[in-house]
C-alpha positions in Angstrom: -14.7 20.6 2.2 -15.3 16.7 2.2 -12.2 15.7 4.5 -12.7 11.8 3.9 -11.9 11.7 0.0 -8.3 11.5 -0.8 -6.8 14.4 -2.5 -4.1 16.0 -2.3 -4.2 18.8 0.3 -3.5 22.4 -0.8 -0.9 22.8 2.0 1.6 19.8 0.4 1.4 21.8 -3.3 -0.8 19.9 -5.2 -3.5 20.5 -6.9 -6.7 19.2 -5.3 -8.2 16.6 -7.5 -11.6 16.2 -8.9 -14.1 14.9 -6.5 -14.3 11.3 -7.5 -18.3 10.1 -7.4 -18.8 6.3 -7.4 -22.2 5.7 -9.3 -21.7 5.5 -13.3 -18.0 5.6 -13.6 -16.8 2.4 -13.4 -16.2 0.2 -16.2 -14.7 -3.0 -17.0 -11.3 -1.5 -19.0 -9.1 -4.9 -20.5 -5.8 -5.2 -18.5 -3.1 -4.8 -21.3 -1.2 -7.8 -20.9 -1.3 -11.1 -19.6 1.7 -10.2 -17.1 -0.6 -7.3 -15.7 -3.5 -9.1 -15.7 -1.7 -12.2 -14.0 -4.4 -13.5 -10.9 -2.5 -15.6 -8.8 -5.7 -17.8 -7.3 -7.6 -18.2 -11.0 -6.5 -21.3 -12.3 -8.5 -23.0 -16.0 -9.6 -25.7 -13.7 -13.4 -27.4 -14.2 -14.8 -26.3 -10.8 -14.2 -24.5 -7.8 -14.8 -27.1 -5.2 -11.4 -26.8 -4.0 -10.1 -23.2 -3.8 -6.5 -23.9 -3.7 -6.4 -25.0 -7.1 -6.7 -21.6 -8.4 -3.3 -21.2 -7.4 -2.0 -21.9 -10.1 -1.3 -19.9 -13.4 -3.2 -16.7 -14.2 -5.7 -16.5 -17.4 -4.9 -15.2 -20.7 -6.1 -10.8 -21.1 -10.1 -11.7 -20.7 -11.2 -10.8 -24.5 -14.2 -12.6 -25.0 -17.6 -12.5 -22.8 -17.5 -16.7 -22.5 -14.3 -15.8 -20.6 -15.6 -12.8 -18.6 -18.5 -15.1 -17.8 -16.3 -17.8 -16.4 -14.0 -15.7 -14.1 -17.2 -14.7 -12.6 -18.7 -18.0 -12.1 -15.3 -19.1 -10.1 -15.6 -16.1 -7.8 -19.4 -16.8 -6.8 -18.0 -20.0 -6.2 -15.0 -19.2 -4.0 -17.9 -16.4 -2.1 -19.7 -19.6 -1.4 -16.6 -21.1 0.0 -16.1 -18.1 3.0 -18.6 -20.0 4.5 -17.4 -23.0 4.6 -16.8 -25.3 7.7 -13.0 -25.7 7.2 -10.9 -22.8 8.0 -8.1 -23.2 5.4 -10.7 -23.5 2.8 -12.6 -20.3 4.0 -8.5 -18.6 4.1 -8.2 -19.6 0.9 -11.2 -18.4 -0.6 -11.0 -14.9 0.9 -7.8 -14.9 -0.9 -8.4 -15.9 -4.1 -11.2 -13.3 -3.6 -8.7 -10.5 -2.5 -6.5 -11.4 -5.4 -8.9 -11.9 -7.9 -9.6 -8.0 -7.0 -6.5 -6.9 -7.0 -5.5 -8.4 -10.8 -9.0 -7.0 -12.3 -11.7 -4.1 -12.5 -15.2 -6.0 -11.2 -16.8 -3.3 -10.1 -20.5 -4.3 -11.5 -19.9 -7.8 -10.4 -19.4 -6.9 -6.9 -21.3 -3.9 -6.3 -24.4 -6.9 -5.8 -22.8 -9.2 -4.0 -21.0 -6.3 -1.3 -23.7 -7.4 1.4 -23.2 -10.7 1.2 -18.9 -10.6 0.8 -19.1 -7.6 3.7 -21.2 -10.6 6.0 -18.4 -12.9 4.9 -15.1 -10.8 5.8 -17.3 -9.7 9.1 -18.1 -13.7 10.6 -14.5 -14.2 9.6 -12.8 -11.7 11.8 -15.1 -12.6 14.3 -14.2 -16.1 14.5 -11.5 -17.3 12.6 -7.9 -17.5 14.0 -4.5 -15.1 12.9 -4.4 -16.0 9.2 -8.5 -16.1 8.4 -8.7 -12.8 10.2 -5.4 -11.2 8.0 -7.1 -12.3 4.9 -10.5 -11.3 5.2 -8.9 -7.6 6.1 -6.9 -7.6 3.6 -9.9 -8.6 0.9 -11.9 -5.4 3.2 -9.3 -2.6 1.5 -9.2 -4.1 -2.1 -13.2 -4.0 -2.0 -13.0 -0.4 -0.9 -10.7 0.2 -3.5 -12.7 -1.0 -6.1 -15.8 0.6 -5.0 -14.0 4.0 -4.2 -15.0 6.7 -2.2 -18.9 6.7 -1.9 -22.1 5.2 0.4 -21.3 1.6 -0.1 -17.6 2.0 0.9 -19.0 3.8 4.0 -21.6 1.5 4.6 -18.8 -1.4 4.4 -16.6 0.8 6.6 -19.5 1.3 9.1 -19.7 -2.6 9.8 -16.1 -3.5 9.8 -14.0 -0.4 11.5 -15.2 -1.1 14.8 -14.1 -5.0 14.4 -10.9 -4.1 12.4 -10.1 -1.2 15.7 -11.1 -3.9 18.1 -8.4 -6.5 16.9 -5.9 -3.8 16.0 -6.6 -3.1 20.1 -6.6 -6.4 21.5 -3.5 -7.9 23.3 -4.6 -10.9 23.1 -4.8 -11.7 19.7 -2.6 -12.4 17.2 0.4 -9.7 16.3 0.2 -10.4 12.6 -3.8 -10.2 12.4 -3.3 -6.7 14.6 -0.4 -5.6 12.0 -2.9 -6.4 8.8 -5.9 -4.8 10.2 -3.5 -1.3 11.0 -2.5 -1.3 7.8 -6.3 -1.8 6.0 -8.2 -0.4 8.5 -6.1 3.4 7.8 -6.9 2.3 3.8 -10.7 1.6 4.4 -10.8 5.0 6.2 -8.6 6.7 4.0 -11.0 5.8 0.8 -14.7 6.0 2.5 -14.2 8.2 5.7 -17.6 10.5 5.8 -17.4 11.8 9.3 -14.6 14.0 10.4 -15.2 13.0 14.0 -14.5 8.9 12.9 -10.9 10.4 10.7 -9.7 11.9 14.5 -10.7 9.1 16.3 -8.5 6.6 14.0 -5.7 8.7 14.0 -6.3 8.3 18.0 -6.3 4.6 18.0 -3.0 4.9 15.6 -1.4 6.9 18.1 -2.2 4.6 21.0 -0.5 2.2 19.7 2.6 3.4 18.2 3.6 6.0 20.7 4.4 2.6 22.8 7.5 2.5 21.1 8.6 6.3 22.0 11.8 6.2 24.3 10.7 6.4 27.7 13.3 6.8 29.8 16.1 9.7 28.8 18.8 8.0 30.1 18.4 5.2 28.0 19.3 6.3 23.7 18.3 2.6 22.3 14.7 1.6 21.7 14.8 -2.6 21.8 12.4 -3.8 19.3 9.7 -6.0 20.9 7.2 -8.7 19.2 4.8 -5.6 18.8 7.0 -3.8 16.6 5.7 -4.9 13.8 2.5 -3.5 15.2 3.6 0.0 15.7 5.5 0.3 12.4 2.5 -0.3 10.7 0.0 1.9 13.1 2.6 5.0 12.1 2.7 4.6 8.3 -1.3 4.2 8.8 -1.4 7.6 11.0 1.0 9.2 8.4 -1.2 7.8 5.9 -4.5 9.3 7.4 -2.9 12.8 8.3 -2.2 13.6 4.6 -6.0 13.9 4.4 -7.0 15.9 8.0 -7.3 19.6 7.6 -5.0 22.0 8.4 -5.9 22.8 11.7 -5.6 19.2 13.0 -2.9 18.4 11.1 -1.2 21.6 12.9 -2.4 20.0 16.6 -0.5 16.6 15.3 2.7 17.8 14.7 2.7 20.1 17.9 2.4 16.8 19.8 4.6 14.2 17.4 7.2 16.3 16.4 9.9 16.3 19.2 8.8 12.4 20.3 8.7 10.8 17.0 12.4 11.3 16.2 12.8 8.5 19.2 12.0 6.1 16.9 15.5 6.2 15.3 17.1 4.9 17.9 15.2 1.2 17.7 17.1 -1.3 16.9 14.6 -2.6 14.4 15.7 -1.6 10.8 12.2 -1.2 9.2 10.9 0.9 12.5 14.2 3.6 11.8 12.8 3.6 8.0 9.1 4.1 9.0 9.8 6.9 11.0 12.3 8.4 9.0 10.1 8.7 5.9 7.4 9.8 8.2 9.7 12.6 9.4 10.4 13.6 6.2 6.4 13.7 5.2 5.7 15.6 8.2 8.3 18.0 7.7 6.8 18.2 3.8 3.0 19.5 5.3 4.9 21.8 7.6 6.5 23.4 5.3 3.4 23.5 3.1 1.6 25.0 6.0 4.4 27.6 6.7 7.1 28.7 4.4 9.3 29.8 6.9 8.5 26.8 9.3 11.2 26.8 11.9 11.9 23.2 13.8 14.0 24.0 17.1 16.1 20.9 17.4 17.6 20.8 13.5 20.6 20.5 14.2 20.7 17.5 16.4 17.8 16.1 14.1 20.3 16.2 11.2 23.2 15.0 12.9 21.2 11.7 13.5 19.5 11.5 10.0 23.2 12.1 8.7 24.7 9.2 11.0 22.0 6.7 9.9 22.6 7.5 6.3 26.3 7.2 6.7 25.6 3.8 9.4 28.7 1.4 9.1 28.1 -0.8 12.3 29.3 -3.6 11.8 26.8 -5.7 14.2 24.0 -4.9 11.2 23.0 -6.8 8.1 24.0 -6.0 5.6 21.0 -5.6 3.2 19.6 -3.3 6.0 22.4 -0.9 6.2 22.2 -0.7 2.5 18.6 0.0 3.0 18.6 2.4 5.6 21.4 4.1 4.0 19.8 4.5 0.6 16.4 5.9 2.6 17.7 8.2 4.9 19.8 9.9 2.2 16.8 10.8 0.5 14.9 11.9 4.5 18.0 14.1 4.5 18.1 15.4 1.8 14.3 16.5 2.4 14.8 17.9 5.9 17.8 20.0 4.8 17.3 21.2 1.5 13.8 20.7 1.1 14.3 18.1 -1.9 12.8 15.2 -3.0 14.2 12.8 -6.1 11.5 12.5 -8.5 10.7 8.8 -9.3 9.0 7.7 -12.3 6.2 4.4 -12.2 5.7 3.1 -15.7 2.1 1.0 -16.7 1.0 0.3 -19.7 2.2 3.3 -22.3 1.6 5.9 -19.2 4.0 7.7 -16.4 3.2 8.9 -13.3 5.9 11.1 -11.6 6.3 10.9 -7.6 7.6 14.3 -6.4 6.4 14.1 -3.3 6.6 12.7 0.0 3.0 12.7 0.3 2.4 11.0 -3.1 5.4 8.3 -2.5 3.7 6.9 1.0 0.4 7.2 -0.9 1.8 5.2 -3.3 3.7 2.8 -1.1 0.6 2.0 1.5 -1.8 1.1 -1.8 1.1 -1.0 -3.2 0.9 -2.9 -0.2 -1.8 -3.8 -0.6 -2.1 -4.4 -4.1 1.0 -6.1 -4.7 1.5 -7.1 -8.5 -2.5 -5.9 -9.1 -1.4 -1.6 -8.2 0.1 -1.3 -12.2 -3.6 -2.7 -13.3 -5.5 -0.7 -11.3 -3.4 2.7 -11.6 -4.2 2.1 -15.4 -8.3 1.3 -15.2 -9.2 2.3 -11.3 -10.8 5.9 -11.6 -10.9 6.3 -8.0 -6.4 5.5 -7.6 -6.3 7.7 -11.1 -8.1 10.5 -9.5 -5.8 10.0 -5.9 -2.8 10.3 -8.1 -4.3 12.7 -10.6 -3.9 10.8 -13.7 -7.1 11.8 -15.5 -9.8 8.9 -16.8 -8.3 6.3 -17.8 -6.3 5.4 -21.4 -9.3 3.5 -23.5 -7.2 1.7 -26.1 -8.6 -0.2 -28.9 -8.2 -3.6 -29.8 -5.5 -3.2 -32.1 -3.1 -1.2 -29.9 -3.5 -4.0 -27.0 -2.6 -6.3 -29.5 0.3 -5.0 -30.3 1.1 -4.1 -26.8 1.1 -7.5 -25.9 3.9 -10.2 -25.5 3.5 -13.9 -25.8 4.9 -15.4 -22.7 7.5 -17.4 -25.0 8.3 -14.1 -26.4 9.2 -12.7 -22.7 10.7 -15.7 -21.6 13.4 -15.3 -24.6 14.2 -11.6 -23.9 14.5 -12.4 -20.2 16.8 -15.2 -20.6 18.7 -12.7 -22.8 18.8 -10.2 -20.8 19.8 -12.3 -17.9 22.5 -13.5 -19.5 23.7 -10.5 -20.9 23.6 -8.7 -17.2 25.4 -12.0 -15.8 28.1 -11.8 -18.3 28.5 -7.4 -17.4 29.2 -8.3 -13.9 31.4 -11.0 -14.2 33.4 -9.1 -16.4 33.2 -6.0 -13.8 34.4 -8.5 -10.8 37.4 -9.6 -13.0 40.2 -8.2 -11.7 42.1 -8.2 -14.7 39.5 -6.4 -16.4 40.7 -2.5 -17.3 38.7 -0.5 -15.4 38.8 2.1 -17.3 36.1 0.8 -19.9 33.3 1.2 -17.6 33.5 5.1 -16.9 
């Protein structure tokens, strides 16, 4: 068993998915409109000398090899620029990099230049400041995800998980670097893990730092949130994140020690920490279950009677965007911890579906988001290492023809929006009218 590929373990009730090798599989597939294949840093612009000018507006679906050609010209250029002497320019490049990535399948392209962009993102942890270091991790997991599971995403985790681990554990630097690096150093390790003995010791260096934020004292029932916060929440959805691939045994020793401590958490006073461990309650519950059938947790009912308080929370002290959030959240958590239920949503890209059922699946999906952003539709369509996570099969090949009728002018979209904007504007304003019989809408 090859614990370091992602799959979905037998003990959650999925199917374990096809083991995904690296070396012939990769293809450049065309992104199937412009609005998918929209890259945020690529810019038509005559050189790239000055990396914030491919900031601006995104290039057209890359149909011809001239075009192709000169996406990849710009991105040797901005690989150039991670050495540069100026910081911001350096920031800058790592993210048009990252986002360049994210938007597009370039797996041949970078597959010979991964020593020299693994050198870059290395010498810019090292020594650049809070928003360098952030960036250059964050371009670390998007070049893992496009190379997938496999010896260079090891070789690239080899070099960069002990520097990612040492920020992540240094006090002195930078909270938002620390955040970043949690979140992409659990997806580096998630995708390119080889050694069973380097999964446990993550999960380890998770643990050290969220379990700061377990209540301490019992006479105390609040958890103040701190500047580190931020830190723990994402060291727990990385843990959570890591544990969906450990084997049963361990995953057995984890809950033992998490389970009674980690429903501390929902006493902070920080919004997103409550949500983070509430869904992380409701996944760990999930591969209990899958482990045992009959799995029997000693403190239900005083478990419940919290979940059910925080999805019923009317305090008026709290925002309230949040309470609407944590409402909407912890219904679901509830819903999972007493009835064993899950609502099934459905993620549309391109002419496909993908169906989360799952706890498992929706943090899966959630962490990879993150770090994708606008770029996880794209890749879910033409990534075969995501497709085989969320066991989509190879990708959709569609000929030219279909793609062209797929796609949508931007005038085109820009019409229907405004329609439809004006169209949802006018339903509401009729529905806040008083006068309005209320009746009609039911």
């Amino acid at each position: 068993q090859h614990f370091g590929r992602p799959r979905w373990v037998d003990h959650v009730g999925g199917s374990r998915g096809q083991e995904f090798e690296t070396s012939g599989q990769h293809r450049n597939v065309q992104p199937f409109s412009d609005e998918d294949a929209s890259i945020e840093t690529m810019s038509h612009c005559s050189g790239y000398s000055d990396p914030s000018s491919f900031a601006e507006d995104g290039p057209e679906v890359l149909d011809e090899e001239g075009t192709q050609e000169d996406l990849e010209y710009k991105l040797k250029g901005l690989i150039d620029l991670t050495l540069d002497k100026s910081a911001k320019t350096r920031q800058a490049a790592l993210e048009g990099i990252k986002n360049a990535l994210a938007s597009k399948m370039l797996y041949e392209f970078i597959l010979e230049r991964r020593m020299t962009l693994t050198d870059s993102i290395e010498r810019c942890l090292k020594k650049g400041k809070s928003d360098e270091q952030r960036a250059a991790a964050a371009l670390a997991s998007v070049l893992c995800i496009q190379l997938g599971p496999g010896i260079e995403s090891e070789e690239i985790l080899k070099t960069l998980g002990p520097i990612l681990k040492k920020i992540i554990c240094d006090g002195s630097a930078s909270i938002q670097a620390r955040q970043t690096c949690a979140t992409c150093f659990g997806v580096c390790c998630f995708i390119a893990t080889d050694d069973i003995t380097e999964l446990y010791s993550t999960l380890e260096c998770f643990e050290n730092i969220f379990t700061k934020s377990y209540l301490k004292e019992k006479d105390t029932t609040v958890i103040c949130s701190t500047p580190n916060t931020v830190l723990h929440i994402s060291s727990l959805l990385a843990w959570t994140l890591l544990l969906t691939i450990c084997p049963i045994n361990e995953v057995k020793k984890k809950l033992e020690m998490h389970f009674h401590k980690l429903p501390s958490l929902l006493s902070c006073d920080d919004v997103n920490m409550r949500i983070a461990a509430g869904e992380s309650l409701a996944l760990l519950f999930e591969l209990a279950r899958g482990i045992e059938s009959d799995f029997f947790y000693e403190d239900m009912e005083s478990l419940t009677q919290v979940l059910r308080a925080l999805a019923t929370d009317g305090n008026k002290h709290r925002a309230k965007v949040d309470k609407r959030k944590q409402r909407s959240v912890f219904r679901d958590v509830l819903r999972a911890v007493e009835e064993r239920d899950f609502p099934t949503e459905t993620i549309k890209f391109g002419p496909e579906r993908m169906y989360i059922d799952c706890w498992v699946k929706k943090h899966t999906y959630d962490t990879f988001k993150e770090v994708l952003g606008s770029g996880m539709q794209y890749h879910l369509q033409s990534n075969e290492f995501l497709r085989n996570v969320f066991e989509l099969g190879p990708p959709v090949m569609l000929d030219a023809a279909t793609l062209k009728t797929m796609k949508i002018s931007r005038f085109e979209r820009h019409l229907y929006n405004s329609a439809a904007f004006k169209a949802r504007t006018k339903a509401r304003s009729k529905c806040r009218d008083k006068r309005a019989d209320v009746g009609e809408f039911f």
